[in-house]
C-alpha positions in Angstrom: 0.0 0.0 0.0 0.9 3.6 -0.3 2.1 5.3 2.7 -0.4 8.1 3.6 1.3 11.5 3.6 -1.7 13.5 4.0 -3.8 14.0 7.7 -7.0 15.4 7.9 -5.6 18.5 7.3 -2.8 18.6 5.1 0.8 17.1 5.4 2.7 17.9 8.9 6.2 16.9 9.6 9.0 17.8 11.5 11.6 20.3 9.7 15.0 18.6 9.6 13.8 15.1 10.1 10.1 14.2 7.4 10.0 17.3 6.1 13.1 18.0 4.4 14.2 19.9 0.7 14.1 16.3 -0.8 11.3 15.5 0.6 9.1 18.6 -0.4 10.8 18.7 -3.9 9.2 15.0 -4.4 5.6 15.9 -3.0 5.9 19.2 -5.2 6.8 17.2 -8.1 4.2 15.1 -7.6 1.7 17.8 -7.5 3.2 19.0 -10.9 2.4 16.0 -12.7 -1.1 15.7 -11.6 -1.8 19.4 -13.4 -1.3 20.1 -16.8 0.5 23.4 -17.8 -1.8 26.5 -18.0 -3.6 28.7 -15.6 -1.0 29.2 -12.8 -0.2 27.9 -9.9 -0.8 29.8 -6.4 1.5 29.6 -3.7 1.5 31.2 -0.7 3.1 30.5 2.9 2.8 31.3 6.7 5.4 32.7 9.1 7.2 29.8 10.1 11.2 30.1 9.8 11.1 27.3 7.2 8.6 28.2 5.1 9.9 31.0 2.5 12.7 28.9 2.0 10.1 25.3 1.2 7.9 27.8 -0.7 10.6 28.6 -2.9 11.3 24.8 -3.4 8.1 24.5 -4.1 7.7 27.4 -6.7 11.1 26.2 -8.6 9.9 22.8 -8.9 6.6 23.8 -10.6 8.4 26.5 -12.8 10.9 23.9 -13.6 7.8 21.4 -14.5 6.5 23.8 -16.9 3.7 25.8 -14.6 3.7 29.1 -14.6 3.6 30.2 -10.4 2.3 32.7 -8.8 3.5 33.8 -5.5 1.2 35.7 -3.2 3.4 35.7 0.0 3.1 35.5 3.5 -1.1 34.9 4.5 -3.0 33.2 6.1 -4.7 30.1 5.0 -7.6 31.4 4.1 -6.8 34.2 2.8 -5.0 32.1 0.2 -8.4 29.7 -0.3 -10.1 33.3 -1.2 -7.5 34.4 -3.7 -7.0 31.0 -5.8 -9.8 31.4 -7.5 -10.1 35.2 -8.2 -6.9 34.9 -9.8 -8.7 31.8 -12.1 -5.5 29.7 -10.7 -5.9 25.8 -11.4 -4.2 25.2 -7.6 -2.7 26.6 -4.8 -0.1 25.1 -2.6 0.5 26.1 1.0 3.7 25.9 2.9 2.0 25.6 6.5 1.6 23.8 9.6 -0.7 25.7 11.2 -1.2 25.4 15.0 1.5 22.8 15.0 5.0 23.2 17.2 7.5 25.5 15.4 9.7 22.1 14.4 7.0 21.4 12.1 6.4 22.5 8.7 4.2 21.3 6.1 2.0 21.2 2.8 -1.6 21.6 1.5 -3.3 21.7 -1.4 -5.9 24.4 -2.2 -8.6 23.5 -5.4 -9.3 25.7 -8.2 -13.0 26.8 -6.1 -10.9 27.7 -2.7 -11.9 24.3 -1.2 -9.0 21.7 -0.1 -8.9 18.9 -2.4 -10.2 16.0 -1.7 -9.2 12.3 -0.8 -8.5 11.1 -4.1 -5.9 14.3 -5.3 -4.2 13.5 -1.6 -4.1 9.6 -3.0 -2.8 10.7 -6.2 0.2 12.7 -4.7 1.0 10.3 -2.5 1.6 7.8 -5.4 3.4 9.9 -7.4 5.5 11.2 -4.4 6.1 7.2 -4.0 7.0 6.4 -7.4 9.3 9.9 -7.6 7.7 11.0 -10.4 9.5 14.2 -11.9 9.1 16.3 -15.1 12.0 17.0 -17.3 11.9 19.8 -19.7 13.7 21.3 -22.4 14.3 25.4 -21.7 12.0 26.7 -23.6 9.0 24.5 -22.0 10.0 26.1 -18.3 7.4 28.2 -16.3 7.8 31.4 -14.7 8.1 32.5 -11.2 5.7 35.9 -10.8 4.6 37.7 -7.6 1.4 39.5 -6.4 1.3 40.5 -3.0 -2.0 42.5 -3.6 -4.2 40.0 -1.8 -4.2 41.2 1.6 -6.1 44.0 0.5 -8.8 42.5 -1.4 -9.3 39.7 1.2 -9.9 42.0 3.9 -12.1 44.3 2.0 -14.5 41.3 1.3 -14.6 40.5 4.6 -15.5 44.1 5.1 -18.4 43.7 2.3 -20.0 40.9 4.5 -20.7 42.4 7.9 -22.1 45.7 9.1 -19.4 48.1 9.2 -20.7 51.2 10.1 -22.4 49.7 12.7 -19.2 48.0 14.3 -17.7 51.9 13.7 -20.5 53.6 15.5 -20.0 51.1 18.4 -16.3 51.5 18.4 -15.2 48.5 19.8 -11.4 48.3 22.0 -10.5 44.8 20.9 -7.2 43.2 22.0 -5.9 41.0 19.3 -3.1 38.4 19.7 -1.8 37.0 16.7 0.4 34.2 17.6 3.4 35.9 16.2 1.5 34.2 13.2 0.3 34.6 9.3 -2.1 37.2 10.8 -0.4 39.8 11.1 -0.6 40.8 8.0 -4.3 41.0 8.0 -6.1 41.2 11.2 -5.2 44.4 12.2 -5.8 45.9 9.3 -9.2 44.4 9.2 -10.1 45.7 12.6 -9.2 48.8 11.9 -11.6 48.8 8.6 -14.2 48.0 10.8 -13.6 51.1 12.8 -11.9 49.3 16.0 -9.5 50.5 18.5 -7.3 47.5 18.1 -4.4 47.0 20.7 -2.1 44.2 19.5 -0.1 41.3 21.0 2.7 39.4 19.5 1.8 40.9 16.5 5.4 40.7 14.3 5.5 37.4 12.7 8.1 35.2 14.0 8.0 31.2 13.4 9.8 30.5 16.8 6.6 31.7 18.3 8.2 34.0 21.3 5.0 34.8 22.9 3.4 31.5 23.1 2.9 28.3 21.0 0.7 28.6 18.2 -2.1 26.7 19.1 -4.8 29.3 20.7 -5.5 26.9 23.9 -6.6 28.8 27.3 -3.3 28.6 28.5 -1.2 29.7 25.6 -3.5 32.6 26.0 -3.6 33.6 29.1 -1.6 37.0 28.4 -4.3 38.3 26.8 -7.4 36.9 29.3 -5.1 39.4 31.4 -4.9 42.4 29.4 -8.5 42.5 27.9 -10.1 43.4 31.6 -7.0 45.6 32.3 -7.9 47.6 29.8 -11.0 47.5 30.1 -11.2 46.6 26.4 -14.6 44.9 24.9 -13.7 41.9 23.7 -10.1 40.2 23.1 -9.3 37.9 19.6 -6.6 35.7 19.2 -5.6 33.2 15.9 -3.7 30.1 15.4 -0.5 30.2 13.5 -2.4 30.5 9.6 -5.6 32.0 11.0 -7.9 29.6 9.8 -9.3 29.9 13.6 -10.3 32.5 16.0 -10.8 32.0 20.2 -12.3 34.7 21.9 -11.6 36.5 24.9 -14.7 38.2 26.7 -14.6 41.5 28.2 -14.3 39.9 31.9 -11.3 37.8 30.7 -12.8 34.5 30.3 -11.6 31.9 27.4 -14.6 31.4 25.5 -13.7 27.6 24.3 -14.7 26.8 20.9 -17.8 24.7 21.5 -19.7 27.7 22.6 -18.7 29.6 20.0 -20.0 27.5 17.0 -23.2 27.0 19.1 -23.4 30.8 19.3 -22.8 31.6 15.3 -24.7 28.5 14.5 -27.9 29.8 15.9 -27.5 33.3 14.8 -26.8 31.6 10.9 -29.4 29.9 11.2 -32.1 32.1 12.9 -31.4 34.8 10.2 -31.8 32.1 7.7 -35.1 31.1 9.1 -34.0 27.5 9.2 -31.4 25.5 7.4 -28.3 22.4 7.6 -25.2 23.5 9.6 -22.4 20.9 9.3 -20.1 20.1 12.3 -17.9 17.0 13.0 -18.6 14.5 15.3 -16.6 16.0 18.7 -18.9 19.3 18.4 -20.9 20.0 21.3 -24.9 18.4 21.5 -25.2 21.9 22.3 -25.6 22.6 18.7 -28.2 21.2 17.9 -30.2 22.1 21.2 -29.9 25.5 20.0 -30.8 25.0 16.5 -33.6 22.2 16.2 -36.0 25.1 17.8 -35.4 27.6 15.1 -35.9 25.2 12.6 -32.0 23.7 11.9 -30.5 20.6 11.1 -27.0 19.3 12.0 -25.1 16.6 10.1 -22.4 15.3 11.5 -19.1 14.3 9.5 -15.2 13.4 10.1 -13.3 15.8 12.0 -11.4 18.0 9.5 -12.3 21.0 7.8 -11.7 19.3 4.1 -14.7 17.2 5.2 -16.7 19.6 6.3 -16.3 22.2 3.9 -16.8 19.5 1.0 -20.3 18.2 2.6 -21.6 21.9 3.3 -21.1 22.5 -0.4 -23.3 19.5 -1.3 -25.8 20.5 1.9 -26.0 24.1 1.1 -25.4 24.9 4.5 -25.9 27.8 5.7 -23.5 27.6 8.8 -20.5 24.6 9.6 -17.4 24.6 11.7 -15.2 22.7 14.4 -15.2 23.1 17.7 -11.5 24.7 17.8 -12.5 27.9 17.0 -13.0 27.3 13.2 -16.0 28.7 11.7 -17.2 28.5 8.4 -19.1 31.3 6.5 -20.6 29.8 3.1 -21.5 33.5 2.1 -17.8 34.4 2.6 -16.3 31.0 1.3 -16.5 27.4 1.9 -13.3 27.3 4.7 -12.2 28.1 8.2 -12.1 32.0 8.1 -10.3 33.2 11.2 -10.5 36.9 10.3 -13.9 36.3 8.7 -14.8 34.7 12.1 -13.6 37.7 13.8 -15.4 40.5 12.2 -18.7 38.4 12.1 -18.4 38.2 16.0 -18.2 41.8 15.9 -21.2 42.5 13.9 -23.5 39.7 16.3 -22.5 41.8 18.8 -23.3 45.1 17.4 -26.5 43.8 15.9 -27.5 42.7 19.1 -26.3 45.5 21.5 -24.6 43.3 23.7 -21.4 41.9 25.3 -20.2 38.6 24.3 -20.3 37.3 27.7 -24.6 37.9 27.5 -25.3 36.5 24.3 -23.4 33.3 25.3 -25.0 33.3 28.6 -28.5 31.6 26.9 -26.8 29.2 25.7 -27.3 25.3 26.6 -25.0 24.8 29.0 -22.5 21.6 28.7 -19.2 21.0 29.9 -16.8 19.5 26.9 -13.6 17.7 28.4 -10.8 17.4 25.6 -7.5 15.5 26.1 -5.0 13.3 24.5 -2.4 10.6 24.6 0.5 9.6 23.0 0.0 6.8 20.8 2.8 5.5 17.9 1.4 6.1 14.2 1.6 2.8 13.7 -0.7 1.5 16.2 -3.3 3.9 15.4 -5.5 1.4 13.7 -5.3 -1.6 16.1 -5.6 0.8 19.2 -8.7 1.9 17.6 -10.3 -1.5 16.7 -9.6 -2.3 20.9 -11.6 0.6 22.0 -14.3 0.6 20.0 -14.6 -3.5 21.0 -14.3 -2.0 24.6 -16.7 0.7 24.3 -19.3 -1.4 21.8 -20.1 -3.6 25.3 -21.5 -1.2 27.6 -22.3 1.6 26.1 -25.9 2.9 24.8 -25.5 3.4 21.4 -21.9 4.1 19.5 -21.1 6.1 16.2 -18.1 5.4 14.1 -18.3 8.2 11.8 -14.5 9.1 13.0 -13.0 6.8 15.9 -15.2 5.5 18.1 -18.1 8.1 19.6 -19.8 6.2 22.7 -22.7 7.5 24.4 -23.5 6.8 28.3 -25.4 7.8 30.7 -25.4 11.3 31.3 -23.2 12.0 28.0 -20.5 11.0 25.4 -17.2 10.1 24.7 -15.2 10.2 21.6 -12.0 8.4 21.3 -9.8 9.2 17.7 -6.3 8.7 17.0 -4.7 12.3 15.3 -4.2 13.3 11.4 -1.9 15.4 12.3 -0.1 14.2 15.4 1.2 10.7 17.2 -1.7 11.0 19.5 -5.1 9.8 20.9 -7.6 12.4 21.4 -10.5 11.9 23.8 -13.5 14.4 23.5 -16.6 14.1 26.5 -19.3 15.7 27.1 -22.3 15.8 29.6 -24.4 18.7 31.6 -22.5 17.2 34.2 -18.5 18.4 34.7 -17.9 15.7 36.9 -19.4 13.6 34.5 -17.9 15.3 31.6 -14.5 14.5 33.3 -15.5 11.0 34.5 -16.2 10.2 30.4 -12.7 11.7 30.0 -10.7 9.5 32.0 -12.2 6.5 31.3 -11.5 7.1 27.0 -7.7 7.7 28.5 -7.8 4.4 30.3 -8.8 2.7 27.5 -6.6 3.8 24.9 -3.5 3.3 27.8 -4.8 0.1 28.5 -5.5 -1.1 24.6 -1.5 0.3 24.4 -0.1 -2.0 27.2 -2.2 -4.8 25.8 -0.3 -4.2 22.8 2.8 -4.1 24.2 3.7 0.0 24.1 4.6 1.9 26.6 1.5 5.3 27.0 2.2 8.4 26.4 2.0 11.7 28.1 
C-alpha cells in the first residue's frame, strides 16, 4: 500500500527530520504532474522560519515542470483559499503547519473553487511522491516565477463587504488581538481597523519560533491576553492560530470562550437569520448545537473531524453555517473554509447587531461541559488501538457512532476516542451537563486507549 502522507488536514512533519528539501521537492513534483501546464499555480506561505525557504522549493519545482507560479506571499490560509480562484489559478499550494509546534512545517493543497482537495488528489500525490515521479523539460517549456502580493487588500475588503461596518464603527469597539506571532499579522489588524476598532495588538510581528506563546490558541497559551482585555477595560479580546484559519475569543471579563460555545453561538445566529437551514459540524462538536438550533428550525449533520470534510459536505448540503469546535467557523457567504478573520469581524457584527457583550449573548446558551485530552500513541498502532476501544466501548455503552474513531454515548453524556491526522496522538472528547461527569467520560477514554497500548505491548504516552 501507499504510505499516507496527508492528515486530515494537510501534510505535517517535522523540519529537519520528514519534512526535508528532498522531501518537499518530491511531493511538489508530484503535485506538478497531476496538473497540466496553463492557468498558474498559487503559492503562498505562513510565518514559520522554514517556510519561504520550502515555498521557494516548491515554486522552482513547478516552474521547472512547466507551470507558470504565482506567488502571493506570507497569508493566512484562508486568505489564500479566497485568492485561488479570483486569480482563475488551477491550484494553490500552502507551505503551513498551522497550529503545530514551530519544528513542524508542512504542505496543503488548495482547489481551483478555494476548497481543499479531496481524498483522491491526496491519494494521487502520495503515489506519485512514492513512485518519484518528476518532469524533465527542455528550456524553452520552463514556467515562470511571478509575484502578487496584492491580496491582503482584497481579502480584507471582502470580509468588510459581508458584515455591518458602520455599525461596528459607530459602536467602536477596544479589541485586543493576539496574533500568535503568526500569518495574521498581516491582515487582522488591518481588518479591525476597517471596521472602525480601536485595536491593541499582542505578539503581533511574525516570528515562526513563536516567542510569545505556541501557536495553538488553547486557554493557557492565552492567558496573556485573558489578562490584558479586563486591564484595559477593552470589549472583547481575539486571538488566531499560526495561519488564522481559527479565532478563540476572549470576553470583556477575561474568560476563554472555548470553541464549542462559540459555533453554538454563530450557529444559531446563521441559522435564525436564515429562518432555518443544515449546519455541518464534525462528530466532537458540542450536543449543544443542535439544542440550540432544532427550535429555530435547523439541522446538523455530523461528519469526520477535518475542515476538508466539512467544507466538501456543506457544499453539497447548502449549509448555511458549519465549523469545528476549535475555533473554526465556516461562513458559506464568505467561502467554503475556516475563516479566522472572517470569524472575527462576524463576532463583531453579532454583537453590534444585538447590542450586547459577548459574555450575554453566550449566557443563553445550553450549557455543557466539553472535556478534551490526549495521549500519545505511535502512528503505527493507530488502527489496532482503535479496533480495541471501539470493541471496549461497543459492550457497555448505549448506542456508539463510528463516523471518525469510536463516539460512545453513556449515561449522562458522550465520549469520543480518535487517533490524530496530524499528530502521534489519541484524542478523547466528553461531554455531559454534568462536569464531573464530563470528566468521569474523559478518564475513562484515557484508560482505555492506555490500556489497549499496554495490551499491545507499548509503553502510553503523556
Amino acid at each position: 500500500m501507499t504510505t499516507r502522507m496527508f492528515g486530515t488536514n494537510g501534510i505535517r512533519e517535522v523540519v529537519g527530520e520528514t519534512m526535508t528539501a528532498p522531501f518537499v521537492t518530491r511531493v511538489v513534483s508530484a503535485i506538478a504532474s497531476m496538473i497540466p501546464p496553463g492557468p498558474p499555480v498559487v503559492v503562498g506561505w505562513d510565518a514559520r522560519t522554514s517556510s519561504p525557504a520550502f515555498a521557494r522549493i516548491a515554486s522552482g519545482t513547478l516552474a521547472i515542470a512547466g507551470h507558470r507560479v504565482l506567488e502571493v506571499g506570507t497569508l493566512p490560509t484562508p486568505a489564500i483559499q479566497f485568492l485561488v480562484p479570483r486569480l482563475h489559478a488551477q491550484l494553490g499550494v500552502v507551505i503551513t503547519a498551522s497550529h503545530n509546534p514551530p519544528e513542524f512545517n508542512g504542505i496543503k493543497c488548495i482547489g481551483p473553487d478555494g476548497l481543499e482537495v479531496d481524498r483522491g488528489f491526496e491519494e494521487g500525490i502520495e503515489l506519485g511522491a512514492e513512485r518519484q515521479v518528476t518532469s524533465s523539460l527542455p528550456y524553452s517549456r520552463i514556467g515562470e516565477v511571478m509575484s502578487d502580493f496584492s491580496g491582503v487588500h482584497e481579502y480584507v475588503t471582502a470580509i468588510v463587504g459581508q458584515v455591518d461596518a458602520k455599525s461596528i464603527a459607530a459602536w467602536c469597539p477596544t479589541v485586543v488581538l493576539d496574533c500568535g506571532n503568526g500569518a495574521s499579522c498581516v491582515t487582522s489588524p488591518l481588518l479591525l481597523r476597517r471596521l472602525g476598532c480601536r485595536v491593541i495588538t499582542l505578539n503581533a510581528q511574525a516570528d515562526g519560533t513563536f516567542p510569545g506563546h505556541l501557536s495553538e490558541p488553547t486557554a493557557a497559551n492565552l492567558a496573556d491576553l485573558a489578562r490584558v482585555v479586563p486591564a484595559l477595560g477593552a470589549d472583547l479580546g481575539i486571538a488566531h492560530d499560526g495561519d488564522a484559519d481559527r479565532a478563540v475569543f476572549v470576553d470583556g471579563s477575561g474568560r476563554y470562550v472555548p470553541g464549542e460555545e462559540m459555533l453554538t453561538l454563530m450557529a444559531r445566529d446563521a441559522v435564525e437569520r436564515a429562518h432555518g437551514g443544515v449546519v455541518v459540524t464534525p462528530v466532537s462538536a458540542s450536543q449543544s448545537v443542535e439544542d440550540a438550533i432544532r427550535p429555530l428550525g435547523g439541522e446538523v449533520v455530523y461528519t469526520r473531524i477535518g475542515s476538508p470534510t466539512v467544507t466538501h459536505e456543506m457544499q453539497v448540503r447548502h449549509a448555511v453555517f458549519g465549523g469545528e469546535e476549535n475555533g473554526g467557523l465556516i461562513f458559506p457567504r464568505h467561502q467554503l473554509a475556516r475563516d479566522g478573520a472572517m470569524s472575527a469581524a462576524a463576532t463583531l457584527d453579532l454583537l453590534a447587531r444585538r447590542k450586547a457583550t459577548l459574555a450575554e449573548l453566550l449566557g443563553d446558551l445550553p450549557r455543557y461541559t466539553l472535556v478534551k485530552e490526549k495521549v500519545g500513541c505511535p502512528v503505527e498502532l493507530r488502527a489496532k488501538v482503535l479496533a480495541h476501544v471501539t470493541e471496549a466501548f461497543a459492550k457497555d455503552s448505549e448506542r456508539i457512532v463510528t463516523i471518525d474513531g469510536v463516539k460512545a454515548y453513556r449515561d449522562g453524556g458522550w465520549v469520543l476516542l480518535r487517533p490524530s491526522g496530524t499528530e502521534p496522538l489519541f484524542r478523547v472528547f466528553a461531554e455531559s451537563k454534568d462536569p464531573a461527569r464530563a470528566r468521569a467520560l474523559a478518564e475513562a477514554g484515557l484508560a482505555a486507549v492506555r490500556n489497549a497500548l499496554r495490551d499491545l505491548g507499548a509503553e502510553p504516552g503523556s
